[in-house]
Rosetta silent file (secondary structure, phi, psi, omega in degrees, C-alpha in Angstrom):
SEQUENCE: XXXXXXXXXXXXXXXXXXXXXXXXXXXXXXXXXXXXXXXXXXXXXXXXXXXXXXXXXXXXXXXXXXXXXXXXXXXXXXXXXXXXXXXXXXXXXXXXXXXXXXXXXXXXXXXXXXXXXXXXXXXXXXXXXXXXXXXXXXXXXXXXXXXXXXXXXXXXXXXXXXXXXXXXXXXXXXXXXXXXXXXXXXXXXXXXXXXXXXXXXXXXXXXXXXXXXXXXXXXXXXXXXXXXXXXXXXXXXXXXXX
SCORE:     score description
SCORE:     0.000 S_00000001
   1 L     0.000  150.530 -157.822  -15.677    6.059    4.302 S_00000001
   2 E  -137.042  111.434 -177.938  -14.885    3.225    2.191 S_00000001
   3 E  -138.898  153.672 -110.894  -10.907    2.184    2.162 S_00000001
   4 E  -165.289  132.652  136.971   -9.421   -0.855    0.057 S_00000001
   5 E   -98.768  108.434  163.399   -6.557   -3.167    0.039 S_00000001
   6 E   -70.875  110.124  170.490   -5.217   -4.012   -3.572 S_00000001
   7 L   -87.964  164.883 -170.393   -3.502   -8.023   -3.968 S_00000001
   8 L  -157.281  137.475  142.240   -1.192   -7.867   -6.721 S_00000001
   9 L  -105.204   44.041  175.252    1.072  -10.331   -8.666 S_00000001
  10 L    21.437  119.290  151.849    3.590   -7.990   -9.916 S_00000001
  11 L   -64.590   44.809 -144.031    5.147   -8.688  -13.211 S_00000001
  12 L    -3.103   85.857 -129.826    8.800   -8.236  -13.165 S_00000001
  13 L    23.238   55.974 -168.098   10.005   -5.291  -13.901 S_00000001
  14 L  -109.969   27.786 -160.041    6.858   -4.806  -16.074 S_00000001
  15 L   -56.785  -26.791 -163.618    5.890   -1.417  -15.569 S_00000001
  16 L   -97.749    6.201  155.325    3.602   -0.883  -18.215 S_00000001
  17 H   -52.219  -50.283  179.061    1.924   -4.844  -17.308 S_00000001
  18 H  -112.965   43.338 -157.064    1.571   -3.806  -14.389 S_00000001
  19 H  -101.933  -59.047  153.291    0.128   -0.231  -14.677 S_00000001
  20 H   -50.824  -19.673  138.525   -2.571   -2.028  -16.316 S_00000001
  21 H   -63.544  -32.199  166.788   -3.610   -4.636  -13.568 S_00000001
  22 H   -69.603  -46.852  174.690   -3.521   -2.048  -11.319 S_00000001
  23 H   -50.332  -43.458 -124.606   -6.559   -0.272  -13.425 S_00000001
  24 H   -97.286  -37.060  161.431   -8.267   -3.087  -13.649 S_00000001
  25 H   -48.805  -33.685 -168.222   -8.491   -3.279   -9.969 S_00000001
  26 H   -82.269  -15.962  172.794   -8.659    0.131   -9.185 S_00000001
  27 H   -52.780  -50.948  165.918  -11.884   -0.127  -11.518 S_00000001
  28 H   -23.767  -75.849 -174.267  -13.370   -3.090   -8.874 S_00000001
  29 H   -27.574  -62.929 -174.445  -12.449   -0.452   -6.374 S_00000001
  30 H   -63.847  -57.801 -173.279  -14.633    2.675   -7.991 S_00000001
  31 H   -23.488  -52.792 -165.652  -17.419    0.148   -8.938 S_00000001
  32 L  -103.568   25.263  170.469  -18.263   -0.067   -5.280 S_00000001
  33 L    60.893   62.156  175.487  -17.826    3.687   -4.492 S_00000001
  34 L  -107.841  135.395  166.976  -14.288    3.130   -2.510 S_00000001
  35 L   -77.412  -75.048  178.840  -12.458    6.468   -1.385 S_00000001
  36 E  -103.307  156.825 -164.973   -8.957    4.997   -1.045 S_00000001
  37 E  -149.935  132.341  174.969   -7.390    2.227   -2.388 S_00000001
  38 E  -138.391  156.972 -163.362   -3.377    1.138   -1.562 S_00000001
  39 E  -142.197  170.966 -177.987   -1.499   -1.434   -3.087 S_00000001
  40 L   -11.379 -177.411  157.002    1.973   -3.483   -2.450 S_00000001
  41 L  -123.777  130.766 -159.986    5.061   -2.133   -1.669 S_00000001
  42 L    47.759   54.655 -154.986    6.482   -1.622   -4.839 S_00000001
  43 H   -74.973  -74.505 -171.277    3.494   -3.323   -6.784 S_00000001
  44 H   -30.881  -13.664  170.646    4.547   -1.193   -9.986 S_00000001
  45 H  -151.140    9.034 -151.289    7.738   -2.829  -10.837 S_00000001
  46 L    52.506 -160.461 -173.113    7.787   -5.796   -8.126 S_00000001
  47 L  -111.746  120.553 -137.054   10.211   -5.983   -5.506 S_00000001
  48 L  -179.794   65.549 -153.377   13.379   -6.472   -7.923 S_00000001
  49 L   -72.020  -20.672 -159.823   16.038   -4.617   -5.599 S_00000001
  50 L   -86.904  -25.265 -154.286   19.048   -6.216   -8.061 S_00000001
  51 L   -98.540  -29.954 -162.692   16.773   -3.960  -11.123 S_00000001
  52 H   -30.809  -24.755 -172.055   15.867   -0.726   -9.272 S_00000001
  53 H  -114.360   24.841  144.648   18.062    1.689  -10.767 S_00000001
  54 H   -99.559   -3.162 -162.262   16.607    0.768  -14.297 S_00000001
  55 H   -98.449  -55.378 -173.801   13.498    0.915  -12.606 S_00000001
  56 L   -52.658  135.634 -173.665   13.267    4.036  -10.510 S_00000001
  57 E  -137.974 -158.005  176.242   11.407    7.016  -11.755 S_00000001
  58 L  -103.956  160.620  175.365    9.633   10.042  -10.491 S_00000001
  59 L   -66.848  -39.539  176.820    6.419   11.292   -9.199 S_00000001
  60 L   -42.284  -37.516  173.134    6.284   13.483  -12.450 S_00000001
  61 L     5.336   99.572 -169.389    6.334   10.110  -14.419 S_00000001
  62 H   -76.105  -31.517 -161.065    3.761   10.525  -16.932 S_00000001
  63 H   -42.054  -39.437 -140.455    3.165    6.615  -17.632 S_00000001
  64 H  -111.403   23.229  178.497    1.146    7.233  -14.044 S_00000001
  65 H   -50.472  -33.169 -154.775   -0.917   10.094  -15.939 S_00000001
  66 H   -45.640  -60.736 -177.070   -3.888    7.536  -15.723 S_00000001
  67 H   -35.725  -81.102  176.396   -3.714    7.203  -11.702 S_00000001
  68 H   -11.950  -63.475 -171.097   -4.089   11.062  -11.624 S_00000001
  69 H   -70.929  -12.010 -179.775   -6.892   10.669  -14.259 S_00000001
  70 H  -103.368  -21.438 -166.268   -9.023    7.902  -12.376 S_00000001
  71 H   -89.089  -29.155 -179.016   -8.589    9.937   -8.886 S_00000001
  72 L   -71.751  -80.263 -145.640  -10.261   13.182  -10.518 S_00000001
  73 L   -61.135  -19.048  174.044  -12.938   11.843  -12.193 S_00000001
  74 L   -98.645    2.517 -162.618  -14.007    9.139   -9.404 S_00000001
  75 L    32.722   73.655  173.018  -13.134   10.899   -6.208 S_00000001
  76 L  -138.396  147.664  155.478  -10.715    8.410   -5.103 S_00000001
  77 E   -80.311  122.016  159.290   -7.051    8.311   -3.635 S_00000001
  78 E  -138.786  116.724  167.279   -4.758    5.739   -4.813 S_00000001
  79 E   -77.879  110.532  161.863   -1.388    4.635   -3.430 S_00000001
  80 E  -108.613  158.517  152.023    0.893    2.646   -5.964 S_00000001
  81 E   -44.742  120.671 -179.701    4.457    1.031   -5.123 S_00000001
  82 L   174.005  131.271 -160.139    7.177    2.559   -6.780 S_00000001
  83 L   -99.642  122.880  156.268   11.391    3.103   -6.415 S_00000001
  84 E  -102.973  169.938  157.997   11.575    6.559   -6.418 S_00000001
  85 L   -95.827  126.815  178.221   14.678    8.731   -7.664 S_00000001
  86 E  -113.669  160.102 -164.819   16.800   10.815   -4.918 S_00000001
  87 L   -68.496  -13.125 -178.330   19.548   13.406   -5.344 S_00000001
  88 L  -135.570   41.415 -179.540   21.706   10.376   -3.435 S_00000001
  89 E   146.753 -144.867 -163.370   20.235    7.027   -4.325 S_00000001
  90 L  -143.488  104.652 -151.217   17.063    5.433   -4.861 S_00000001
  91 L   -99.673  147.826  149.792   13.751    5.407   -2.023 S_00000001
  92 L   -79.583  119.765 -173.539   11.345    2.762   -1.690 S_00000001
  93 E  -153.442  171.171  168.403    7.808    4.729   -1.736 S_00000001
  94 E  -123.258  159.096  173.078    3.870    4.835   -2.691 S_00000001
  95 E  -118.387  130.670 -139.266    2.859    7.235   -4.365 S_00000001
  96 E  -119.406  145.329  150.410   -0.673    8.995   -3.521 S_00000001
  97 L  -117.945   71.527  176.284   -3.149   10.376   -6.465 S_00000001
  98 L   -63.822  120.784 -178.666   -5.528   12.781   -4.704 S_00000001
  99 L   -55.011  120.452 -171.544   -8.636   14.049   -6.722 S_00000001
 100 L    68.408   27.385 -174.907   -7.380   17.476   -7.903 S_00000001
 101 L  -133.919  153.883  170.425   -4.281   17.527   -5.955 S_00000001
 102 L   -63.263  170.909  178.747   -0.704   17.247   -7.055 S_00000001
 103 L   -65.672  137.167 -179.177    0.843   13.813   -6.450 S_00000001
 104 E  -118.776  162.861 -161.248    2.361   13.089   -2.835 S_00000001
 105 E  -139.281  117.535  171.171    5.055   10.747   -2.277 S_00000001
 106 E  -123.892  134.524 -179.867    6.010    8.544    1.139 S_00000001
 107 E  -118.233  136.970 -179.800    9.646    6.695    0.929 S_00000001
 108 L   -49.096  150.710 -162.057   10.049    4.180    3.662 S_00000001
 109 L  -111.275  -28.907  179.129   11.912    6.076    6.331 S_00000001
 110 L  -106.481  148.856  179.517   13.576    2.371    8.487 S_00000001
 111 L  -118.155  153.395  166.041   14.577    0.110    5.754 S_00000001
 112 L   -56.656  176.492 -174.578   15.797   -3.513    6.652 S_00000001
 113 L   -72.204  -71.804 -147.392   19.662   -4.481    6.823 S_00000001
 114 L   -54.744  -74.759 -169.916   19.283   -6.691    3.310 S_00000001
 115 L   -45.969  -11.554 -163.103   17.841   -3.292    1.809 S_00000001
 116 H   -58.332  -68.288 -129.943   20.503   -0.742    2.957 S_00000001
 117 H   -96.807   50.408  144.284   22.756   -1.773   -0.045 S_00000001
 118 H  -136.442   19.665 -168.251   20.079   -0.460   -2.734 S_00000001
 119 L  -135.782  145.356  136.196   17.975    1.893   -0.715 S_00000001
 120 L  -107.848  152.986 -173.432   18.347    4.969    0.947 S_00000001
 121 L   -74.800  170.649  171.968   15.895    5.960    3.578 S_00000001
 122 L   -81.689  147.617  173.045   12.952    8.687    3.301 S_00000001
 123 L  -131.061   62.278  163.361   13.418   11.406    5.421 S_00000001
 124 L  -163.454 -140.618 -168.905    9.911   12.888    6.129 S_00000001
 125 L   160.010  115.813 -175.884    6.425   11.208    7.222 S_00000001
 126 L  -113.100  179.358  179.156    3.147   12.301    5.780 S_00000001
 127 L  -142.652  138.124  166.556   -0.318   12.019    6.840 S_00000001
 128 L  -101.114  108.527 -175.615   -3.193   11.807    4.153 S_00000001
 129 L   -86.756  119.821  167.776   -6.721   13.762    4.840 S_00000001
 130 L   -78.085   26.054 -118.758   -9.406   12.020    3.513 S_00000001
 131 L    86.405 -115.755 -169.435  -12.366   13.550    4.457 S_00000001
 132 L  -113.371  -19.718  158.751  -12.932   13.884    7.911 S_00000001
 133 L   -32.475   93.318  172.942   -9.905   10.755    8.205 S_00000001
 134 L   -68.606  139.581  153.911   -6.133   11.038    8.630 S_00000001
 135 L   -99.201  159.244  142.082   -4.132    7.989    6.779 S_00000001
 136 L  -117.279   99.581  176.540   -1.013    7.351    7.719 S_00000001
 137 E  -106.232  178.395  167.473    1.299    5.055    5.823 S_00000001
 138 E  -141.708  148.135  178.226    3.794    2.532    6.307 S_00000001
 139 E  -106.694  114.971 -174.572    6.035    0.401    4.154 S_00000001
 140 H    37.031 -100.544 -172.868    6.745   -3.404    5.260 S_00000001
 141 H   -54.804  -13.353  176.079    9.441   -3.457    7.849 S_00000001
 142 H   -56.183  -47.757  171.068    8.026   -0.528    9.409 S_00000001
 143 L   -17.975  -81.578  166.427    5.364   -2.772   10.610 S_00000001
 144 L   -51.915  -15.268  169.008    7.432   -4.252   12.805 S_00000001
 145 L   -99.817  122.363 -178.802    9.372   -1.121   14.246 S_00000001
 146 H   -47.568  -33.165  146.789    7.522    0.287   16.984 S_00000001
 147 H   -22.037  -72.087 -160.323    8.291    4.135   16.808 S_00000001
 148 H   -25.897  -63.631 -152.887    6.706    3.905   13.239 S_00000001
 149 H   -62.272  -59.052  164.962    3.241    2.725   14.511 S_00000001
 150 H   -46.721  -40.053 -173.118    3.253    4.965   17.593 S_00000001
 151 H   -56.933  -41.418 -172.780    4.680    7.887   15.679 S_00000001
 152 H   -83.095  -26.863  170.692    1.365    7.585   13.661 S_00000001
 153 H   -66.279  -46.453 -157.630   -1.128    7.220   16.612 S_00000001
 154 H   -72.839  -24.963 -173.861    0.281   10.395   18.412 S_00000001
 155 H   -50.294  -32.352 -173.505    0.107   12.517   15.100 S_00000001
 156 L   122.254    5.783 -174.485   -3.508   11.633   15.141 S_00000001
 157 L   -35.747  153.399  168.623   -3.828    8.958   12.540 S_00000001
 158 L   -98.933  -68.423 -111.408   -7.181    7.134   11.903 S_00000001
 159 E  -147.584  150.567 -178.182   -6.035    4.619    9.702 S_00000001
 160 E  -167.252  107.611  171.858   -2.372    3.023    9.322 S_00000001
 161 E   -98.951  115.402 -163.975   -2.061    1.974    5.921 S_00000001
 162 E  -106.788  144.595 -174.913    0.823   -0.790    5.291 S_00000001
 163 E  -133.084  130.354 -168.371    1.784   -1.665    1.899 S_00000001
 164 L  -150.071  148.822  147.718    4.110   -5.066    2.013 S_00000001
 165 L   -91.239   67.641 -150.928    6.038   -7.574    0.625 S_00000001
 166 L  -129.562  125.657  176.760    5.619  -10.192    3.226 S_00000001
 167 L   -98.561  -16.408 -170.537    6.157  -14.146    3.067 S_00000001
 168 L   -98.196   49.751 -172.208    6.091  -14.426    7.166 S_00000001
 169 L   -76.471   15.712  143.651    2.215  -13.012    6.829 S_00000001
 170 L   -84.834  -47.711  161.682    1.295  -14.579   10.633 S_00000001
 171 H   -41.472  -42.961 -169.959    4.097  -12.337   12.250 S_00000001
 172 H   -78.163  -29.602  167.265    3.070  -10.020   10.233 S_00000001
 173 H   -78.198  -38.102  173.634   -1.128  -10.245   11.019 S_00000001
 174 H   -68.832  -26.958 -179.021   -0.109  -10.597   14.824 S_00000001
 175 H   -66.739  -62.975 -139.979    2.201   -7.286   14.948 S_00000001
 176 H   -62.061  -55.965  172.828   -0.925   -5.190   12.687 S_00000001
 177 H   -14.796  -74.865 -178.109   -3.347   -7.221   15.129 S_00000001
 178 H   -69.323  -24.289  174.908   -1.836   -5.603   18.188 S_00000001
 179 H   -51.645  -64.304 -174.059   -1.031   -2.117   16.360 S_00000001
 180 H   -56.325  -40.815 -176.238   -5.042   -1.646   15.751 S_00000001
 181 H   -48.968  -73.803 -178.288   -5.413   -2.884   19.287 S_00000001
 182 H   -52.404  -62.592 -155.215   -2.974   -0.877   20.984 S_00000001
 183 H  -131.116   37.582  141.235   -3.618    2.320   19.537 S_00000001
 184 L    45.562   83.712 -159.218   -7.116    1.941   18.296 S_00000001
 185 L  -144.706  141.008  144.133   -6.175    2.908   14.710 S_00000001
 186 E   -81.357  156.684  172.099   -8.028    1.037   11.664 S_00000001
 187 E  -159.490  140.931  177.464   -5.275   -0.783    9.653 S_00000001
 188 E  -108.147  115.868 -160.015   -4.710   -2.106    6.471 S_00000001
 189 E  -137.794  118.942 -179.986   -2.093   -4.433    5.008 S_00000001
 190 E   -88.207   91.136 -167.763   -1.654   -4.571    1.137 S_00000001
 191 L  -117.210  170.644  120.023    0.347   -7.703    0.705 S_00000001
 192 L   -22.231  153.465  179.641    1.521   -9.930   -2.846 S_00000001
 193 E  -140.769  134.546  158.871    0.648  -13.167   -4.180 S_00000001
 194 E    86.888 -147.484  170.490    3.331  -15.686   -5.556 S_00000001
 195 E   -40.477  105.759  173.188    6.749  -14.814   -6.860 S_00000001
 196 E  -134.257  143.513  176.733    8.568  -11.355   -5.981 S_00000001
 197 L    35.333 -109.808  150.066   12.148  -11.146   -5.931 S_00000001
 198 L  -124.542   49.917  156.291   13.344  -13.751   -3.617 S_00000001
 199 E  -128.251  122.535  166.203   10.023  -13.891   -1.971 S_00000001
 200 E   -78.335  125.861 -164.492    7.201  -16.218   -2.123 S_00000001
 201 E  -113.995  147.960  176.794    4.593  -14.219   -0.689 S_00000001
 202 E   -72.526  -16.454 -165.211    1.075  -15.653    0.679 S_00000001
 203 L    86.923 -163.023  175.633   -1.500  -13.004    0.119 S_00000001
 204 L    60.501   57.826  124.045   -4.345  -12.577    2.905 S_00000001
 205 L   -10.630  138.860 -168.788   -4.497   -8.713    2.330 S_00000001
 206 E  -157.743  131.764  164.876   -5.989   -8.055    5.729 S_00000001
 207 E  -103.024  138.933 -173.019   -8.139   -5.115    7.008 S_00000001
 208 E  -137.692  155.256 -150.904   -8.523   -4.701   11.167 S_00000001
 209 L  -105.163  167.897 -175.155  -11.322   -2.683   12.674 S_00000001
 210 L   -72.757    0.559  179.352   -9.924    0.361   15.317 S_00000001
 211 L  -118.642   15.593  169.201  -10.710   -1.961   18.305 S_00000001
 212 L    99.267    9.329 -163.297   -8.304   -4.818   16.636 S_00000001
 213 L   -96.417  155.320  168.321  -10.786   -7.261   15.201 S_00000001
 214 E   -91.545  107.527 -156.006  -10.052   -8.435   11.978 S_00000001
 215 E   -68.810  -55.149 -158.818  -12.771   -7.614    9.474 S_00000001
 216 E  -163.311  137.925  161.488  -12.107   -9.183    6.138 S_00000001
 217 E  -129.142  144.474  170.149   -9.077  -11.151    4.380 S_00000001
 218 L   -83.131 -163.321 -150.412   -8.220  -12.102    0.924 S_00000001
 219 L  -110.692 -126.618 -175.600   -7.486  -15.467    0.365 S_00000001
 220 L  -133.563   47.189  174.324   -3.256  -16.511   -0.515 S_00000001
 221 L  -170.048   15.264  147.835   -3.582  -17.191   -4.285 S_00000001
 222 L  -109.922  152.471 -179.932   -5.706  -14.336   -5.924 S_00000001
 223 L  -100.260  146.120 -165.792   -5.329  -11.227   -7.082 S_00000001
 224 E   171.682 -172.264  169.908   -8.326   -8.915   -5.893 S_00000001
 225 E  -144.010  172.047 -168.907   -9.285   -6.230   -3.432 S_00000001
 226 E  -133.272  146.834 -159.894  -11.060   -5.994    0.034 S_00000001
 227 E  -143.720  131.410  172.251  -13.026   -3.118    0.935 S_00000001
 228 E  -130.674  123.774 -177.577  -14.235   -2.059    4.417 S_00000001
 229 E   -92.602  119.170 -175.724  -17.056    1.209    5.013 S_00000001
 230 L   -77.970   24.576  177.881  -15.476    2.061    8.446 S_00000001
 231 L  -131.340  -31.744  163.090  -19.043    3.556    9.320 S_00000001
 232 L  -110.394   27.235 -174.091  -21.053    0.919    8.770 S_00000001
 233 L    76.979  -28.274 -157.400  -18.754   -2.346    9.103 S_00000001
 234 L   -94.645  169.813 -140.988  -19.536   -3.782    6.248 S_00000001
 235 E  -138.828  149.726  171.639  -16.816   -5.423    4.352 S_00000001
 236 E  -142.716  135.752  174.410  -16.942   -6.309   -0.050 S_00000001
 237 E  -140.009  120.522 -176.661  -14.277   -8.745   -1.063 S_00000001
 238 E  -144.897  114.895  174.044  -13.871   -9.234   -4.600 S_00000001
 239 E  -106.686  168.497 -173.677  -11.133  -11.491   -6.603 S_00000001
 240 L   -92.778  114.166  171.176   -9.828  -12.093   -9.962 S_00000001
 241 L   -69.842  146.132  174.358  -10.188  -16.150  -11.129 S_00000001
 242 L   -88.408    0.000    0.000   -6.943  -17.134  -12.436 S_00000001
């Protein structure tokens, strides 16, 4: 199986900018026969918490007809970043596009303090079968709460897929470090490059093998994707020149 970490520079509230960067990656992605592919947290409109409720849409959305249309015809999954709408607020979530399947939706379920007062949390936790492969994801601070990570090894997860907006990316490669480690899960961290909100974010998208080693990173100033075949090891890293 062949699973993918998307870098992104967001555009700023930019949905249909960045609806189109996102192809052009998820294209990379198919090129080299990748099953799943996940991207930022909230790569689709950036992280733009002051904008969200001009922002926020639905899974139904059609603008995200395309995703749908690149997952049938390639046999791929792809998670994009996107403030969803709830009957009492507004979720932080990716959104999954399974070949032939309706759209699935995970909203971060712990949100940081500085998010409470434009988020509400999700209140479920899915697991994506891939093949013979459970995913699991998680969005940013979940990384860091420990329940999360465990919650996904006992379900049975393979894979614990993090989609982030992260400027502190060595705290954040030493937590995922010890996650794969601990609980002998591949993991994947989807991070940003440059400007987001009021974060400068670093990059180094980072894939870790189920015994903790770190396979392949991208680098902290391209946009691109990283690709790992968890059956044979081998790793494709391919960026976008600025």
């Amino acid at each position: 199986m062949k699973i993918c970490v998307a870098q992104t520079k967001p555009v700023k509230g930019d949905i249909e900018a960045n609806i189109h960067s996102h192809e052009k990656l998820i294209e990379m992605a198919v090129s080299v026969g990748t099953d799943f592919i996940t991207f930022p947290e909230l790569s689709i409109t950036g992280y733009e918490p002051e904008l969200v409720k001009a922002l926020a849409t639905t899974q139904d959305d059609v603008r995200f007809d395309t995703f749908q249309m690149i997952a049938d015809a390639d046999h791929i999954t792809i998670g994009i970043g996107v403030p969803t709408v709830a009957d009492n607020g507004i979720r932080v979530s990716q959104m999954y596009f399974r070949p032939g399947e309706p759209r699935e939706v995970y909203s971060k379920v712990f949100l940081h303090s500085s998010e409470e007062e434009y988020f509400i949390q999700g209140d479920r936790y899915i697991s994506l079968r891939i093949g013979e492969a459970s995913i699991a994801p998680a969005i940013c601070y979940e990384l860091s709460v420990v329940e999360h990570a465990k919650r996904a090894a006992k379900s049975g997860a393979d894979i614990y897929a993090v989609s982030v907006v992260e400027n502190n990316i060595e705290k954040a490669i030493k937590r995922l470090t010890n996650v794969a480690t601990d609980y002998s899960m591949t993991v994947m961290m989807a991070n940003v490059i440059g400007k987001t909100g009021v974060y400068e974010c670093p990059g180094k998208s980072s894939i870790w093998s189920n015994t903790g080693r770190l396979v392949g990173q991208l680098d902290d100033s391209h946009e691109g994707i990283l690709v790992f075949n968890t059956d044979t090891g081998d790793i494709i890293k391919s960026e976008i020149e600025n």
